[in-house]
Every structure is written in C-alpha cells, then in structure tokens.
C-alpha positions in Angstrom: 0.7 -36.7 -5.1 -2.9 -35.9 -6.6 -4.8 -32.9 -6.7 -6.3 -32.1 -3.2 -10.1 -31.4 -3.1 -13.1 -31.7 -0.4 -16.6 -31.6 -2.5 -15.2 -30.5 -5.2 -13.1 -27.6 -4.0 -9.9 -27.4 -5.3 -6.9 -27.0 -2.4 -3.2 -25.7 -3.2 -0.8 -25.4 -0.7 1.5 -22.9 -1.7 5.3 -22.8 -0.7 7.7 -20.2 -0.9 12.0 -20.5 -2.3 14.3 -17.9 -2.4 17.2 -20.0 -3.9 17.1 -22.9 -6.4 19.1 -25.2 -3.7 16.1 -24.4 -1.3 13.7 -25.0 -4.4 14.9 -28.3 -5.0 14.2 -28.6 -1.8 11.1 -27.8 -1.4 9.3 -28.9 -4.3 9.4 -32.2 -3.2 7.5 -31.6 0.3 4.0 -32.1 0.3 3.0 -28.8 -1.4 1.7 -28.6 -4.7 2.8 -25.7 -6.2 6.0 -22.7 -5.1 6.9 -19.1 -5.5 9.8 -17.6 -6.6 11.3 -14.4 -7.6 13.8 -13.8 -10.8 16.3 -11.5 -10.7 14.5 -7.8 -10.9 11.1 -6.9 -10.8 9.9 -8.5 -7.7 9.3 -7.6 -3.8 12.6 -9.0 -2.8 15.0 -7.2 -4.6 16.7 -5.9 -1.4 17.9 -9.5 -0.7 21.1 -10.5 -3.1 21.1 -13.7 -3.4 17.4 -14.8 -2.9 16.5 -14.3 -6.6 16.8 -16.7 -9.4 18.6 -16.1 -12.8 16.5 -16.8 -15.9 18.2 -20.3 -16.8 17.6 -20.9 -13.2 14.1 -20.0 -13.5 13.5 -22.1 -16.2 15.1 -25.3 -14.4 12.8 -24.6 -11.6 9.8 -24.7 -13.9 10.9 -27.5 -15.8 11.3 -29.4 -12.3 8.3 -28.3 -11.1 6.6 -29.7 -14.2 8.1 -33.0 -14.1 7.0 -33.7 -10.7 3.3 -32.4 -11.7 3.3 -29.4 -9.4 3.5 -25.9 -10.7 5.5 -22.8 -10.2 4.6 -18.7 -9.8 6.7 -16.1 -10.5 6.5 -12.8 -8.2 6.5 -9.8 -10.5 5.2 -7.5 -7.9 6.8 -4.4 -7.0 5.8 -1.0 -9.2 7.2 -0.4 -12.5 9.1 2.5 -13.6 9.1 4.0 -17.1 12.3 3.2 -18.2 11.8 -0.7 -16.8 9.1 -0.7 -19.1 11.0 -2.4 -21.7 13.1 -4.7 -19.8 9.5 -5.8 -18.6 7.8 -7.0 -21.5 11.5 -9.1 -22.7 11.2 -10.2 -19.4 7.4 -11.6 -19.7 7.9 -12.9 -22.9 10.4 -15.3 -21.4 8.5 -15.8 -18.9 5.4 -17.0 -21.0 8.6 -18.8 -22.9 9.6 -20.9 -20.4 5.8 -22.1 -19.2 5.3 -20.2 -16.0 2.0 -21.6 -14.4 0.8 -17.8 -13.7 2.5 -14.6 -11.9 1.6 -12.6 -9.6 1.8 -9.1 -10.0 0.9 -5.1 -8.2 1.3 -3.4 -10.9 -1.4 -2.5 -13.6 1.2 -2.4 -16.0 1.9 -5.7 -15.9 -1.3 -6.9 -17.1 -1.5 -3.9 -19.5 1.4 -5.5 -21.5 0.4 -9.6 -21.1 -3.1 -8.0 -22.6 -0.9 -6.2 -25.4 1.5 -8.1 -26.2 -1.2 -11.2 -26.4 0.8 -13.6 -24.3 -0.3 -17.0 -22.4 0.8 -16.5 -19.2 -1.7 -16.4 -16.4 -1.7 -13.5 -13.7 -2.7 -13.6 -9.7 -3.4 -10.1 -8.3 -0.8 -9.7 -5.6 -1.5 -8.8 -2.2 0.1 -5.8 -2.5 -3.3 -4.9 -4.8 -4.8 -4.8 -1.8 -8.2 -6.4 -3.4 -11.2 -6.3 -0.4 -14.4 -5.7 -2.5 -16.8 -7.4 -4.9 -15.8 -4.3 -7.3 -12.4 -4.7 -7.2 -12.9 -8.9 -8.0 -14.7 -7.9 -11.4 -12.7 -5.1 -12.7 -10.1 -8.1 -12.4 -11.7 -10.6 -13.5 -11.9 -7.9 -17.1 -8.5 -8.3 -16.9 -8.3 -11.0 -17.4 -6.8 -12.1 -13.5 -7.4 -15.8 -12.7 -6.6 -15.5 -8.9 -6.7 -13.1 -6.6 -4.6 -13.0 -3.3 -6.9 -10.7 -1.2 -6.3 -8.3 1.2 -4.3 -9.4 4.6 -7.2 -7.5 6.6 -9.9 -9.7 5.0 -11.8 -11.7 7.2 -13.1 -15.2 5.7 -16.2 -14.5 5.7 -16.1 -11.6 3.2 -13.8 -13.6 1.3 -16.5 -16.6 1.3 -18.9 -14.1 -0.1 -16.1 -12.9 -2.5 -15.5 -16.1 -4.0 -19.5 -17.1 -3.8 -20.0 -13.6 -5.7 -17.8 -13.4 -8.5 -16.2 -16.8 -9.1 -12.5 -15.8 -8.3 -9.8 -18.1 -7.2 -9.3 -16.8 -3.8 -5.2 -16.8 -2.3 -4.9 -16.7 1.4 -1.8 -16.0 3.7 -1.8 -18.7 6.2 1.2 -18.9 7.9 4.2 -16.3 8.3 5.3 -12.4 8.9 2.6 -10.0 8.5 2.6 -6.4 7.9 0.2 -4.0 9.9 0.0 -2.0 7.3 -2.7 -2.2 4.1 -1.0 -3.5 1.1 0.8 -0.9 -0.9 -0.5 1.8 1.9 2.9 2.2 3.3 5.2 4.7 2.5 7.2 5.1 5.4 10.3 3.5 4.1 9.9 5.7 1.0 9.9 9.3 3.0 12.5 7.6 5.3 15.3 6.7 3.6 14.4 6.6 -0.3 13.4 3.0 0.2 9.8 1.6 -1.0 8.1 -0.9 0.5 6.6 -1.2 -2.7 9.3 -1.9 -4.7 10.8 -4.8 -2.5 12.9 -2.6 -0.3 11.3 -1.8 2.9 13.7 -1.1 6.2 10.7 -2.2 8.6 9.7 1.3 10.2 6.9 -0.2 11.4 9.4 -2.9 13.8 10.4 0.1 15.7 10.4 1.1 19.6 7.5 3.9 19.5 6.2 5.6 22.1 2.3 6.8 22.3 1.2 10.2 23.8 -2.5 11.0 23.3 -4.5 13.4 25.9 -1.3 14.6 27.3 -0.3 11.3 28.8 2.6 8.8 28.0 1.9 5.5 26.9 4.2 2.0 27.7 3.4 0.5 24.4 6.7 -0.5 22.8 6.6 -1.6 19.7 2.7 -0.8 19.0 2.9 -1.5 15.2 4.8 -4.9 15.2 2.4 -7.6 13.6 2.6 -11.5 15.0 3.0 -13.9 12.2 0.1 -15.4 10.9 -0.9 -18.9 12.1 -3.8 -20.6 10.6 -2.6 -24.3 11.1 -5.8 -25.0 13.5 -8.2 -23.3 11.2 -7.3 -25.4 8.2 -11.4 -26.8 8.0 -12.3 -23.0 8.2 -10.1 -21.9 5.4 -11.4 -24.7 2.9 -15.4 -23.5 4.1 -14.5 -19.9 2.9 -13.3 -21.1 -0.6 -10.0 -20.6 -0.2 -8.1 -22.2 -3.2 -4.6 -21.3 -2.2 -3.1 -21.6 1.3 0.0 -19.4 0.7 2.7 -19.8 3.6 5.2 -16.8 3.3 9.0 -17.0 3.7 10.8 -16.8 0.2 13.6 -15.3 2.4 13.3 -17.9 5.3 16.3 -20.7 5.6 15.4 -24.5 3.9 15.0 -26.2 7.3 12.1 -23.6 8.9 10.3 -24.0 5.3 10.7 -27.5 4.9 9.2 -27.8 9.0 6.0 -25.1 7.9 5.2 -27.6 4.7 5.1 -30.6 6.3 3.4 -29.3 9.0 0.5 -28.1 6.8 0.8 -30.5 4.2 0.5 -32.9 6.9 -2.9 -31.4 8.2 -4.2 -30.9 5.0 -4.1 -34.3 4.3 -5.2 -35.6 7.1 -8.7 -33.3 7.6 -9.0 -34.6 3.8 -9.0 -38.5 5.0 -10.9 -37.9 7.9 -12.3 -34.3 8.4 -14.8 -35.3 11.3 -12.7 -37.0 13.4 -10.0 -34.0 12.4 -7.0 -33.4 15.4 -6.3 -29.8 14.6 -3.5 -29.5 17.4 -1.4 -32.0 16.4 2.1 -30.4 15.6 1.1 -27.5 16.7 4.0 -27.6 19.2 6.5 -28.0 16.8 5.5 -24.7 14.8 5.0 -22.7 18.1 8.5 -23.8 19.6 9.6 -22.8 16.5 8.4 -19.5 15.8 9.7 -16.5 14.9 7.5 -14.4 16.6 4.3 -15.3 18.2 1.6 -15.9 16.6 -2.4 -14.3 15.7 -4.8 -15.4 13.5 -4.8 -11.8 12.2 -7.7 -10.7 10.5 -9.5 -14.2 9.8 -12.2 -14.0 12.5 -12.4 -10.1 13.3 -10.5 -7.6 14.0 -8.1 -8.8 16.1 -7.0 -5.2 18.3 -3.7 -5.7 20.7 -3.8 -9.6 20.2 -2.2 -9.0 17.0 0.8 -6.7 18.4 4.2 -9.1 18.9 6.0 -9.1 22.3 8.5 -11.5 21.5 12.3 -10.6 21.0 11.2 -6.9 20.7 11.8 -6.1 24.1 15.6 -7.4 23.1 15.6 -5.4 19.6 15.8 -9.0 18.3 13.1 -8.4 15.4 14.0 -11.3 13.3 15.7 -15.1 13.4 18.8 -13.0 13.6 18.6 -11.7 16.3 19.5 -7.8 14.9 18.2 -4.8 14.1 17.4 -4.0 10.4 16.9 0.0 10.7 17.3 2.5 13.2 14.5 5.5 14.4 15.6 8.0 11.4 14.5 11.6 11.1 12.2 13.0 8.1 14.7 15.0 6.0 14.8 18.5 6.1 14.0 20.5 3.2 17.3 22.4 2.1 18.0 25.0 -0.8 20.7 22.7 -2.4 18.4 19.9 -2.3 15.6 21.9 -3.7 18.5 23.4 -6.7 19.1 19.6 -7.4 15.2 18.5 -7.9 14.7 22.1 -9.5 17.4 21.6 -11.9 16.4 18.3 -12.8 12.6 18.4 -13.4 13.0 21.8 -15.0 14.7 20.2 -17.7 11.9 17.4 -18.5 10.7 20.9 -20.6 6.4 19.7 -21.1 5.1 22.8 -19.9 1.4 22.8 -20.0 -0.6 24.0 -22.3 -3.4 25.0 -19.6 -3.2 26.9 -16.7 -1.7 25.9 -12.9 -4.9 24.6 -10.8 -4.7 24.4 -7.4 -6.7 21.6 -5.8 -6.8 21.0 -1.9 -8.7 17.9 0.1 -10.7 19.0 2.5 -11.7 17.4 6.0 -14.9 19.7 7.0 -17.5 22.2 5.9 -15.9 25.2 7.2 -12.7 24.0 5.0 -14.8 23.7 2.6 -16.1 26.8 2.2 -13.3 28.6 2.8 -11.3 26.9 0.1 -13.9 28.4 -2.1 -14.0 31.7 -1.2 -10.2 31.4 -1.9 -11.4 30.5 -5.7 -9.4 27.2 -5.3 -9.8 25.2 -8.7 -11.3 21.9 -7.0 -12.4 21.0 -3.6 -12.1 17.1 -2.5 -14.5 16.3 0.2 -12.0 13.4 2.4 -13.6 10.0 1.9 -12.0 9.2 4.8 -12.9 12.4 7.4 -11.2 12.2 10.8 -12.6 12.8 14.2 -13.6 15.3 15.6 -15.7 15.9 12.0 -18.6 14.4 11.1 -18.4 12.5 7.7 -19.7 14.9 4.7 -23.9 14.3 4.2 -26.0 15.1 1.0 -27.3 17.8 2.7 -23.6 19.4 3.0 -23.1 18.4 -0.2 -26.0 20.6 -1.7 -25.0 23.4 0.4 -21.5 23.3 -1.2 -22.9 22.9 -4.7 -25.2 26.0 -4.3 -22.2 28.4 -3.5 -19.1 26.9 -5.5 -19.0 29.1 -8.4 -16.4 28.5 -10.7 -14.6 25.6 -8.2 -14.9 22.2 -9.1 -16.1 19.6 -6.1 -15.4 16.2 -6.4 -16.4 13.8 -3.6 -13.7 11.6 -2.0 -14.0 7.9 -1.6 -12.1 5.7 1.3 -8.7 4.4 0.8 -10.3 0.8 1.8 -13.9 0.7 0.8 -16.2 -2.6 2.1 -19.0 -4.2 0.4 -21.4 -1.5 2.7 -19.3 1.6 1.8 -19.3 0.5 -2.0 -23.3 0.1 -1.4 -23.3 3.4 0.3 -21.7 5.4 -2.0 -23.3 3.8 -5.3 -26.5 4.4 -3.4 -25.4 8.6 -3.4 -24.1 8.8 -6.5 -26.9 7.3 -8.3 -29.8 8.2 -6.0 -29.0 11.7 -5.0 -29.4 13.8 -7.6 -25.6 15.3 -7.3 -24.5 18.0 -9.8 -20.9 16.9 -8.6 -18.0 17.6 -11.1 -16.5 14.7 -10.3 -15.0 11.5 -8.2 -11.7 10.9 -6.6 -11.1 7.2 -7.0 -9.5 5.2 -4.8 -9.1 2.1 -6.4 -9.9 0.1 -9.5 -13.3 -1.3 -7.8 -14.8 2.2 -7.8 -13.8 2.9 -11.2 -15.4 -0.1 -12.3 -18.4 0.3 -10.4 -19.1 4.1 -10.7 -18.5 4.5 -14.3 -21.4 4.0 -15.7 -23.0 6.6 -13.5 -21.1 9.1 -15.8 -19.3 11.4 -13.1 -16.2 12.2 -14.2 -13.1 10.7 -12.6 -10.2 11.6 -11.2 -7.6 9.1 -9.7 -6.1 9.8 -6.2 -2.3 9.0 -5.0 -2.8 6.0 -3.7 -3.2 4.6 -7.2 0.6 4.4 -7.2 0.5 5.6 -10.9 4.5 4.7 -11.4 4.4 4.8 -15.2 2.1 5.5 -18.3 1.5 2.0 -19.2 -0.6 1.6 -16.2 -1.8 5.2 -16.5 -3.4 4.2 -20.0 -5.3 0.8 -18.6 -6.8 3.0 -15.4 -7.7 5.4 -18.6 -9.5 2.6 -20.0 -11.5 2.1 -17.0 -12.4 5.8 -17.2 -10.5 8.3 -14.9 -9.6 11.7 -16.7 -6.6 12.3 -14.8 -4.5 10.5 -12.2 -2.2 11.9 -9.1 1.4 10.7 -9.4 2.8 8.1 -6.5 4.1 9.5 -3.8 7.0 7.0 -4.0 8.5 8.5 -6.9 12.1 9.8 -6.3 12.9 13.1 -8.0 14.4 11.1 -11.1 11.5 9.2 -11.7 9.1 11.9 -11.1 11.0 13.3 -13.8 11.2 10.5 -16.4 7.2 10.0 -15.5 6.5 13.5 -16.6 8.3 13.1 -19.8 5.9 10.4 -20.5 2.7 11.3 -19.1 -0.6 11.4 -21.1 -3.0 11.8 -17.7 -1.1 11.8 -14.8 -0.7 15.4 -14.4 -1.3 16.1 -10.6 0.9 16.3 -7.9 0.4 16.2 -4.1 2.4 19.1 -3.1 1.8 20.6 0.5 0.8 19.1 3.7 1.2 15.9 5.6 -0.4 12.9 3.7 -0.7 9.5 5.8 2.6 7.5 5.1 0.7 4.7 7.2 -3.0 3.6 6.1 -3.9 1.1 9.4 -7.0 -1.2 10.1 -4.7 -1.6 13.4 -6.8 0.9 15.6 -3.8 2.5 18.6 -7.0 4.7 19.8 -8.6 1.8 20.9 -5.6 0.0 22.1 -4.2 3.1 24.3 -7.9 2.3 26.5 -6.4 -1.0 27.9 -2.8 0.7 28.6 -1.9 2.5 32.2 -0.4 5.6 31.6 3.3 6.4 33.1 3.8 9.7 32.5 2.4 13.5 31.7 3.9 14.6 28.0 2.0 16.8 25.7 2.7 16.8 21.9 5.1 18.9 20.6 2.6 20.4 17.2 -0.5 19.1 17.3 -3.4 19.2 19.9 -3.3 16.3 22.5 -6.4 15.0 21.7 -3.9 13.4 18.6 -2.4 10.3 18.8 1.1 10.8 18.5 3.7 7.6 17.6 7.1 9.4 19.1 10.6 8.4 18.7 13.7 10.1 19.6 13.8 11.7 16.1 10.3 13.0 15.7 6.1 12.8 16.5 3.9 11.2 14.0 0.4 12.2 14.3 -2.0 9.4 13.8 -5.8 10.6 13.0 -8.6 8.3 13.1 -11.2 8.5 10.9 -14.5 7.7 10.9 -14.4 3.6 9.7 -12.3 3.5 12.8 -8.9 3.4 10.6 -5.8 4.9 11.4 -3.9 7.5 9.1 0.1 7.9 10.3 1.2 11.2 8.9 4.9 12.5 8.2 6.5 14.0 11.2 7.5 17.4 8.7 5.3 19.3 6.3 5.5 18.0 2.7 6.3 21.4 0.7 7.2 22.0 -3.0 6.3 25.7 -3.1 9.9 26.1 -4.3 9.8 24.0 -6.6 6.5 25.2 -8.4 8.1 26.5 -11.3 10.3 23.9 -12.6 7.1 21.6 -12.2 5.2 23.8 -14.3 7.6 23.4 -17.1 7.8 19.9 -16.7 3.8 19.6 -16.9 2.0 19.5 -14.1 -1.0 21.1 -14.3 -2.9 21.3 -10.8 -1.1 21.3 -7.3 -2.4 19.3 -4.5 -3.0 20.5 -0.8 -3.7 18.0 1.5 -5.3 19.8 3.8 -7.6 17.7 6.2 -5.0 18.1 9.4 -5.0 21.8 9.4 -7.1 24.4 11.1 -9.1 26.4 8.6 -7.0 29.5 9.6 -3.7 27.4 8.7 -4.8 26.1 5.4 -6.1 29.6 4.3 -3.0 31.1 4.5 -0.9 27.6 2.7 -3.6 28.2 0.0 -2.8 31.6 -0.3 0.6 31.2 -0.6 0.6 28.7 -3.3 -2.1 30.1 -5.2 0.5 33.5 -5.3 3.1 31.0 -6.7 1.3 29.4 -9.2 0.0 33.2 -10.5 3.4 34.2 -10.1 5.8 31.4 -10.3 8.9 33.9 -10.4 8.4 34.8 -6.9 8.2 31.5 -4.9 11.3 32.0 -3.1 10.1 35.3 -1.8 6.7 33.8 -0.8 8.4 30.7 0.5 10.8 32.9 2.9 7.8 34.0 4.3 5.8 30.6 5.1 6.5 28.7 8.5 6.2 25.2 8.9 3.1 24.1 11.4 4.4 21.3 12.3 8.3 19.7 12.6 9.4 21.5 9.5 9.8 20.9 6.0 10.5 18.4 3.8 10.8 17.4 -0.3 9.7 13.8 1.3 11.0 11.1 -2.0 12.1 13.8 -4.0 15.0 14.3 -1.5 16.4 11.5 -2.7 18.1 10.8 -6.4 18.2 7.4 -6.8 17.0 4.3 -5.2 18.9 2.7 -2.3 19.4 6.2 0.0 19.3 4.4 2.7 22.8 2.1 3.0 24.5 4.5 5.5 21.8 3.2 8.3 21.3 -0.1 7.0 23.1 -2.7 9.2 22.1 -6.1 7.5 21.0 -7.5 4.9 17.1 -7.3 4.8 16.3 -10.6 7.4 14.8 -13.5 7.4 10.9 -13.9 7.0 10.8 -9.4 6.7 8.2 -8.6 5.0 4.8 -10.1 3.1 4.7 -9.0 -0.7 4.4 -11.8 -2.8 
C-alpha cells in the first residue's frame, strides 16, 4: 500500500495492538502505521498481558518494516526517580531496534533522548495536553516531530495550529474518551493510590453520581461518562484541518473489534482519496454503530458538545465496558489517621535535606478580600487563581495595582489557567508586557507559558499541575526558565520521598485545602438547566449555590470558573499540618494553601495555624488538635498510600476493554 495524500497532505491511519498475536494481525489491515506498549513505562501497565517484551518489540518493528509501515512505542505515563535509569537502558534499545518515533508525557523522556543524543523520534502524548500555539513551539525546541493535541481541541484550532507552527498534528478519531483534560485527573490517585497518569486509572469518572445544586436533586446518572469518539463521517473534515494522523484508540480492545474499526476507516480513507466529490460518508456506518461499545459523539471536533457527549448506554445496567462489569466501586476519600501520619512522618523525616532557608508559606487566592487578608497575615506569597470561580470576578490590573501598593514584604505572583487558548495566551502576554506590573512573579501552568513569557523577564514559578515526578524533567522546565516548581500531587509518600532526596527546584508542596482532582471542559452547570429536578437535598458543607457530584460515600464540590470550566474538588480537606516538620527536614521550603474554596474568615484561621507550625514546628500536634475540618474531614490524599497498586481490595477485574485514552 502507498503512502496516502490529498494535495499533498500526508494521511496515516493509525492502529492500535496490545499483543503481538493481535499485532500480526493488524499490521496487515489497511493502516499504515500501529501503537504498542513494552513491558513498563507506558499507560497500560494495569493490563498484564497487553504489553510486549523487548524481543517482542523488536519482531513487531522488524515486521512492521518489512511490510513498509511503521511502528510507535507508548512511553507515556510519569517517570519516577528511581525509573530514571531503567528509562534511558530502555530508550537506548529502543533507538536500537529502529522505533519509527514514541510517544511520550513526560518531559523526562525527551530530556534524556536530548542527553543521551539518540535517533529516536518523539510524538507529544495526549496526556501533554498540548492546546496552544505556545505549547506547539516550546515543542517543536525540543525537538518533538508530532504532536497528539488535546482531546478538547476543536479542528479548527488545530487547522490554525498546524497552519501556525508546522507541526504534525495526531488526532483521536475513533474510540473511548475521557471527560477529563489530559493528565488533569487525579481522582484515581486520591482514591485508591492509583494514577491515571501512570497507566492505572479505576474509571471514577464511570460512576453513578448524583447532582444537587440550589438545594435540588438532579436524575443525571452517570454525568461524567464520555461516548466514544466517532469521526468515520467527518473523514474530508479531518484531512481539511491538517490532520496527519487519524489515531483510533483500543490497544486493550480484542483482534476482531480492531480489525472491524480499520477496515472500516481504512476503507473510507481510501475511498474519499479516489473520489472525494462524489464521497458516501455513511457507508458502513452501520456496522460500527451496531457494533459499538458505547454510543457515540463527535466530542470536541465541532464545539463544545454539552450533554450530547454524556453515554446512556449500558450505564443504566452498570455494564460500563464490552464486559459487561464494573471496574470500581463509589470509594470514600481516606481519612487522615495518627498511624498513617507516623508512617509518612517517619519516612520523609529520614530523606534528612533540611533547608537551608526559611519555611514560606504560600496560599492561592480566589478574590480581593482574600487577597488582602492573606497579606495582612504576612503570608510569604500570594497567587492570584488564573482560573477564579463564580461568584468572583476574575482579578483586573486595576486590583492588581491595588495589591501591589499594600503588599509589603509578600511576594504576588499572578496565576495563569490550567488550559489557556490562543485568546487567553493573547490576553495575558498583552498584561504582562503592556501593563507595567511590578509583579514578583508567574505561576506557570504549562510549558506554552514558560516559553512564551520568558522573555518578559518575570520570574517563574511552576504550579502542580506540572506533574514534576522527578528531577530530570525538573531540570528541562529549568531550562525553560521557572525558579521553582510544585511537586505532583500524584506522588505517593515513598516517592514524595525519593523526589526530595533529589530535588534541585522542586521545593514546594501543596499542603492544605481541596485542590480540583477533576479539571473539566464538560460544563454539569450548564447541563443541570435541561434536567427536571426530583427532589429537595441541600449539600452537606458547602453552600447550595455549589454543584455537588454525590455518591453514597461522599459530596464533591464542583466550582465553575470563569472560562466556563469545571474544577471537581476532594470530598475531605487535604491537610499536612502534622506532618510539617518531617517535611522541613526533608527540604521543602514553602507550604501551599489552596485557598480559593474557603470564606475569608476560614482561610484566616488555616493560615494562622500553619504559619504557627512552620514558626514552631515542635507544636503541630497541639495546633493540629485544635483545627476542624470545613468540609468531610481530613485527608493525607496520595501520601496515604505506600506504594503503587492500593487499590486491589476493590478492584473486581482486570482493567477492561477499550478503558481509558492515554496513548
């Protein structure tokens, strides 16, 4: 088979294998190129058996070559410091055996190819999350060749992507879908110890939730439950974007169902090629929808696609997946206990890196009246929240002035969005260089802002959401300019541990409050206007003017913010005061509130507390007796858990068929 084009764009279709039998397969259906997984470092790991050996990885390749097709390797979950060894032997086989390119999340991944000088061509994973023109160059430094962009990316944006900056452009076209942002999920994480970002996610997001908001009960079901992807009819739109790759996801999926997807796209490809006026784009469309897993959305191609994107099918049964069973069960946030907190104690008191500068306390901030109070508390740093939730207005310059004029000694640093557009990146470059801000810094986001603002000269600080796992990719974001970097909030207590024995930069922690375990373009606020109400049912902590996704086992607030995003909190308070000592011996220097949910009132006195604690570390269990949680209690979130895989006593099956896009 030849290489696809229409006026000169290059097509791929992209196939997925989770098996060499299924490989073998595959390869020789009308695709032009697969993706597999060896046996660790990728976003299947949870799955035995759906991973290939080295010498099998090698036969795949050398297959794959003989028929003239090519094959990528998924090294995409994050990288912990002691895997940063086994990583480069692994990439230098890799390189070894001719591997067409891999596709990777994790900076240090391309840190090490760069390194270690090695031929072996990277694609940005989805799990990157790329969505801006920024984000496309700071890659294209690195050296990336292709970029699979954001699963919330509309094609237009990614036509003007690919008409901007060059990039190969990777598209999912056909499969399961998360409703989640890429890497923006730690659920499974808080949950049961298991990380979505490390190829081991137990699907919270599949489960039977219940929606109160202004004291009414909701009938939504399962109201975070993407439909698969389905872009069979819009193959003549895909190639107008620029879309190089059309990726079809299902490296856990059964021969036959991939085998059916392929030729079904192959098929179509081939036949808009030959003839693309007189194009049938419903042709076999039958097949794929009596076929499917769950139904199916064109997601985020055309717009943003509201309740059309939220499944029906089998959830009413609890049949999530092909199987026709449940992969996890509702599961309560764990409660902070004093052996739990002597276990994490004991074991990140002995990393022994105390700091050679003072505890800071730093707290992000949702409002002015926050802001100012956090001040007159003589907190270290102030973050004005790039992504502010309603009822709050979004911070203006003129706010900003007013909190310069009266900070004193506190440091303020402006926020930027988790997800930032082509207008927000505009927006913000056109405050930073334009307004005359005497900020003291910038709390980056991503690697697009880094890139982009640099040059502006604002210092730079890099926010959790950086998943900074280890020090290899702690050094490249250095490169790009940030001063210091927040740790992951994935990190179990042992890896906390081992990444503070080999920190350079990444020396702040978030600490207190209840972060968003759930980053959403999926809007509930909007979707709860098209739902009847069946009950009266206030929430249980928070004002009813709060969404709240409920289960049996607990109320997750969801706050909107003012890009119309949705931000799923933990059920409990995240609280470390206990454990403030021992992580001032093992190095970290300043403590992070987040503090946009609270009232002013609440987060005045969770300052106070802590900044007592970190003057006099000796009495945190004294000062901690005296704190009470605000919302469903406390918890150590990850750091309850010791190793990875804390969540076999609820798991009931092997991770499914089709769970999960991370490739």
């Amino acid at each position: 088979m030849g290489k696809r084009t229409l006026n000169g764009k290059s097509i791929e279709l992209l196939a997925p294998a989770g098996t060499l039998s299924i490989f073998k397969e595959v390869i020789a259906t009308p695709c032009d190129a697969v993706y597999i997984g060896g046996s660790m470092f990728n976003m299947r790991m949870i799955r035995k058996g759906y991973n290939f050996s080295r010498e099998q990885l090698k036969e795949a390749v050398d297959i794959a070559h003989s028929m003239g097709k090519q094959v990528y390797v998924t090294v995409n979950n994050l990288i912990s410091p002691e895997e940063l060894k086994p990583l480069e032997d692994y990439l230098v086989y890799l390189a070894a055996i001719g591997t067409d390119a891999i596709i990777v999340q994790d900076f240090a991944v391309v840190s090490i190819i760069k390194r270690l000088g090695l031929r072996l061509p990277v694609h940005s994973s989805v799990m990157m999350n790329i969505h801006n023109t920024g984000m496309v160059e700071a890659m294209k430094e690195l050296g990336v060749t292709r970029t699979v962009v954001s699963r919330e990316m509309d094609l237009k944006t990614a036509q003007l992507l690919h008409a901007t900056t060059g990039m190969e452009l990777e598209y999912f076209v056909h499969g399961d879908m998360c409703s989640v942002h890429g890497a923006n999920c730690l659920s499974s994480s808080f949950l049961f110890g298991m990380s979505s970002n490390r190829g081991r996610c137990m699907k919270p997001c599949r489960w039977d939730y219940r929606i109160k908001r202004n004291g009414k009960l909701y009938p939504t079901e399962y109201p975070l439950a993407a439909k698969d992807m389905y872009m069979y009819e819009h193959i003549p739109e895909l190639i107008e974007a620029n879309i190089t790759s059309f990726k079809l996801e299902g490296r856990m999926r059964d021969l036959a169902f991939i085998q059916m997807i392929v030729t079904a796209y192959g098929d179509a490809i081939d036949r808009y090629l030959d003839d693309p006026v007189a194009f049938n784009r419903t042709k076999d469309a039958d097949l794929l929808y009596e076929n499917r897993k769950r139904d199916f959305s064109t997601a985020y191609a055309f717009g943003k696609p509201g309740l059309d994107n939220i499944n029906r099918r089998y959830e009413g049964t609890g049949k999530f997946y092909s199987t026709g069973k449940v992969f996890s069960t509702p599961t309560e946030e764990r409660e902070l206990t004093e052996s739990k907190v002597k276990e994490v104690f004991e074991l990140l008191e002995a990393v022994n890196r105390p700091a050679k500068t003072p505890a800071r306390l730093t707290v992000r901030v949702n409002n002015m009246e926050q802001a100012e109070m956090a001040i007159a508390e003589g907190v270290d740093t102030v973050y004005l929240s790039g992504d502010v939730f309603f009822p709050d207005l979004p911070f203006s310059k003129e706010d900003i002035y007013n909190l310069l004029a009266i900070k004193g000694p506190t440091k303020l640093v402006l926020g930027m969005p988790r997800m930032m557009t082509g207008l927000h990146m505009e927006q913000y470059g056109h405050l930073l260089a334009a307004g005359n801000l005497e900020l003291d810094g910038i709390l980056i986001t991503h690697i697009g802002a880094a890139y982009k603002f640099a040059p502006l000269g604002y210092r730079m600080i890099g926010d959790f959401n950086l998943n900074i796992y280890n020090q290899e990719a702690e050094r490249l974001y250095a490169d790009f300019g940030l001063e210091r970097m927040t740790a992951s909030m994935e990190l179990h207590r042992d890896k906390l541990a081992d990444l503070l024995s080999h920190t350079e930069l990444t020396t702040e922690l978030t600490v207190h409050g209840s972060p968003a375990i759930m980053y959403l373009e999926h809007d509930l606020y909007a979707n709860t206007v098209a739902l009847e109400p069946i009950a009266n049912a206030d929430n249980q902590y928070v004002d009813n003017s709060v969404l709240v996704l409920m289960t049996d086992k607990g109320e997750n607030p969801v706050y909107r913010d003012h890009h119309g995003r949705n931000h799923l909190m933990l059920a409990k308070e995240l609280c470390y005061l206990p454990l403030v000592p021992a992580l001032q011996k093992a190095g970290v220097t300043h403590f992070r509130i987040e503090g946009c949910t609270y009232s002013t009132e609440q987060l005045r006195s969770i300052i106070r507390a802590y900044r007592d604690c970190l003057k006099q570390p000796e009495r945190a269990e004294a000062i901690m007796s005296a704190m009470k949680p605000i919302y469903g209690g406390y918890t150590l979130g990850t750091l309850d858990f010791a190793v990875e895989g804390g969540a076999k006593g609820n798991e009931e099956e092997p991770m499914p068929a089709g769970a999960g896009t991370g490739a």
